[in-house]
N, C-alpha and C positions, 0 to 999 in steps of 0.2 A: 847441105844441112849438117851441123855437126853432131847435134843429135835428134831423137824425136824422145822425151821425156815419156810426152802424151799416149805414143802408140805402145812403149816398154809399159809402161803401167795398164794400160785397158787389155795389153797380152798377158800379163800376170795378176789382173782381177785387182785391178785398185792397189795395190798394198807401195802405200807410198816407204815405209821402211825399207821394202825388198829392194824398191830400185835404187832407194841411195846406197844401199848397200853393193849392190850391183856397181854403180858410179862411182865407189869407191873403192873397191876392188879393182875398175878398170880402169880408172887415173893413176893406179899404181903399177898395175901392169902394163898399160901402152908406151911408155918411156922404153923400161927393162924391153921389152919385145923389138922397140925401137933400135935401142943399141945393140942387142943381135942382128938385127938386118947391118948395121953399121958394120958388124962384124965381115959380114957373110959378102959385102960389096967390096970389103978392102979385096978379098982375095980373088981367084980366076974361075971360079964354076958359078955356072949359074942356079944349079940344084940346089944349095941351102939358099940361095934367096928367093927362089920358088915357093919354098916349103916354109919360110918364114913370113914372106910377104902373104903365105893363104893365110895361116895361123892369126898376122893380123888381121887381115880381113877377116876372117871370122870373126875375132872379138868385136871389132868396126860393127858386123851385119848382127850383133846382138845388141848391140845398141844402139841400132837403127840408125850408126854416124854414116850418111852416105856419104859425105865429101871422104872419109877418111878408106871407109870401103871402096871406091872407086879410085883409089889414089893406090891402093893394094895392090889392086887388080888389074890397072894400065902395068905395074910392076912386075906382079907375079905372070900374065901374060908375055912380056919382054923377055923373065928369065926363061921360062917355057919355048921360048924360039931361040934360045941360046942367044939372046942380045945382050949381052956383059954392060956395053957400052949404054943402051938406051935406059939397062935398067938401072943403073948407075946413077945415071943424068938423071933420073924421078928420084930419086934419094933425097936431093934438098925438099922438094917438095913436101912429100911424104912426109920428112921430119914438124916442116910449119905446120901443117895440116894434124899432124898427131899430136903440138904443140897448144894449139889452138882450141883438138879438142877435148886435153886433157884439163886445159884451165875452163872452160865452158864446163865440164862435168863438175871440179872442183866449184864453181859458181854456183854450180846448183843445189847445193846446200846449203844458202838463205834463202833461198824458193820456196 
């Protein structure tokens, strides 16, 4: 799912302003966090792409994006076992998926 609208809103008591505010905020931050991971994969440790792949999952698990939050976490898991290579290879991925769910967030303000 890319995101749950329905569950962020009945977690925050209705207030449909907050969450687009929320959704706007994090269509602007998932790209920028994006290309830090881009950063963090050109080079050879695996520790900043640990630390940036939770960072996004976090923002993902606040907006209830599971596809995007599990696409983190297959990542941040890899760099965690010092897989340079595997976590590398989930990069394209991560990016369409971060892609995907920043125009779905963008979307939902004619909702």
């Amino acid at each position: 799912m890319l995101f749950d609208k329905e569950q962020l809103l009945d977690d925050i008591g209705g207030d449909d302003e907050l969450v687009q505010k929320i959704f706007d905020s994090a269509a602007a931050e998932i790209p920028k966090e994006v290309e830090k991971l881009i950063v963090c994969c050109a080079g050879s440790d695996t520790e900043p792409i640990r630390l940036q792949a939770h960072g996004l999952k976090g923002i993902a698990a606040d907006l209830y994006a599971s596809d995007l939050r599990e696409i983190c976490a297959k990542m941040e898991a890899a760099a965690k076992e010092c897989n340079l290579e595997r976590a590398v290879a989930l990069l394209p991925e991560l990016e369409q998926v971060a892609r995907m769910t920043v125009e779905a967030l963008n979307c939902s303000k004619s909702k």
